[in-house]
C-alpha positions as CSV (number, residue, x, y, z in Angstrom):
1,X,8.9,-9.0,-6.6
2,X,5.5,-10.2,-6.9
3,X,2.7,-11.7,-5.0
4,X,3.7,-15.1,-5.9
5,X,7.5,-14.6,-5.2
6,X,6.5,-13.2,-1.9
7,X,4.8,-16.7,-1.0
8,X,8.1,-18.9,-2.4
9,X,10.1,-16.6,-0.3
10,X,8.2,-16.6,3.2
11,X,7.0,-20.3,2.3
12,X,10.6,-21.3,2.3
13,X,12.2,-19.0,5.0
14,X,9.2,-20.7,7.7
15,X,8.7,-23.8,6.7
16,X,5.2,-23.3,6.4
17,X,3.3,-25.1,3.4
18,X,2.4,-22.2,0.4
19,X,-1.4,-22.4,0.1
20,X,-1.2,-21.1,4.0
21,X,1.1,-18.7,3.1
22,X,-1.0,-17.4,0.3
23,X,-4.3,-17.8,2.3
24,X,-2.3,-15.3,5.3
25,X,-1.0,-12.9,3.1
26,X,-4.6,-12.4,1.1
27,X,-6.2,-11.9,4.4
28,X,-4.0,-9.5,5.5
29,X,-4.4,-7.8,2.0
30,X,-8.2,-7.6,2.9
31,X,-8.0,-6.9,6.0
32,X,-5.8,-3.6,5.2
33,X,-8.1,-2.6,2.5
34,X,-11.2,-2.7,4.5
35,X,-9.6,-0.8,7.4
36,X,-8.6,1.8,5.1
37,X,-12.2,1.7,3.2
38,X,-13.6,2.7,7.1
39,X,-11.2,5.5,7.0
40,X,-9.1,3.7,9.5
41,X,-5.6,4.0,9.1
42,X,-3.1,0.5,9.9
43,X,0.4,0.8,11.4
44,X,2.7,-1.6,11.7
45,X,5.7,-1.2,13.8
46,X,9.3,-1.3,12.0
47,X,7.2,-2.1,8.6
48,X,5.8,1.4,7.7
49,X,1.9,3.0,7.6
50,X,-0.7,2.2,5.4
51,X,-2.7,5.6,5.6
52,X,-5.3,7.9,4.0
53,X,-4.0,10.8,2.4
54,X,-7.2,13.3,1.6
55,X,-6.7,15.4,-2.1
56,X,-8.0,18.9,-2.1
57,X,-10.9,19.5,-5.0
58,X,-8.8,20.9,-8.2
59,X,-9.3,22.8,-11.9
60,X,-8.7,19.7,-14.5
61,X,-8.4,20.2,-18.1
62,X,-9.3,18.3,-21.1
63,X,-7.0,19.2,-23.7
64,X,-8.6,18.2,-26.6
65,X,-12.3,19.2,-25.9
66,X,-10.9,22.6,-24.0
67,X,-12.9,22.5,-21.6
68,X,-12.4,22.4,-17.7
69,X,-14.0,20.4,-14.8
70,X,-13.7,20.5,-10.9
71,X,-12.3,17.3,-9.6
72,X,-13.8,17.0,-6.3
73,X,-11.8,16.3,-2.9
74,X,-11.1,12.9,-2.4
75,X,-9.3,10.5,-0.2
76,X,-6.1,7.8,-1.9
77,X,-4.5,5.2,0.1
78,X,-0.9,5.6,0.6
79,X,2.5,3.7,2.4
80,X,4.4,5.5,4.8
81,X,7.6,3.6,5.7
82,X,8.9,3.5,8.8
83,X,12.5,5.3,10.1
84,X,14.4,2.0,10.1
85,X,12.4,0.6,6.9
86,X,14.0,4.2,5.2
87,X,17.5,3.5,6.8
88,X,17.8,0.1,5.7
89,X,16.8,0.7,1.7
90,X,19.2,3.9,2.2
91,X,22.3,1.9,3.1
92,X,21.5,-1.2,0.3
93,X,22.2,1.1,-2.5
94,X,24.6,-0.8,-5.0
C-alpha cells in the first residue's frame, strides 16, 4: 500500500477531505523523523515503536579492491510492532 492509498483509504473511512489527510499524515511523518533524529524514541500504543537501534563498529570488505575498512558504530531507525499489532497479522494469514 502506498502513501497515496493510505490517504484514499483514511480520506474515505472519516470523511475528512484528502489534502487534510495528506497534510496530517506528512506531519506526523516529520514529526517521527525528527524525534528519532534527537535520539528520542516514539511509541504508540496498540500501533507498534518507532525506535533507535545502535550498530556495533564492524570489519567490511571490498571484494574487488581486497581491501578492508572499519565501519564505525552507528545508530538506524527501526519499527517495533506492538503484541496485538503481531497477533492480528499472525491470524490474517491466507
Amino acid at each position: 500500500m502506498t502513501k497515496a492509498e493510505i490517504v484514499t483509504e483514511v480520506s474515505h473511512n472519516t470523511g475528512i477531505e484528502k489534502a487534510a489527510v495528506l497534510a496530517t499524515i506528512e506531519e506526523m511523518m516529520v514529526v517521527i523523523k525528527e524525534s528519532l533524529a534527537k535520539g528520542e524514541n516514539v511509541y504508540l500504543r496498540g500501533f507498534g515503536s518507532f525506535i533507535i537501534r545502535k550498530r556495533a563498529e564492524k570489519t567490511g570488505r571490498n571484494i574487488s579492491k581486497k581491501t578492508t575498512i572499519i565501519i564505525p558504530a552507528h545508530n538506524i531507525p527501526a519499527f517495533k510492532p506492538a503484541k496485538t499489532f503481531m497477533e492480528e497479522v499472525k491470524n490474517n494469514v491466507k
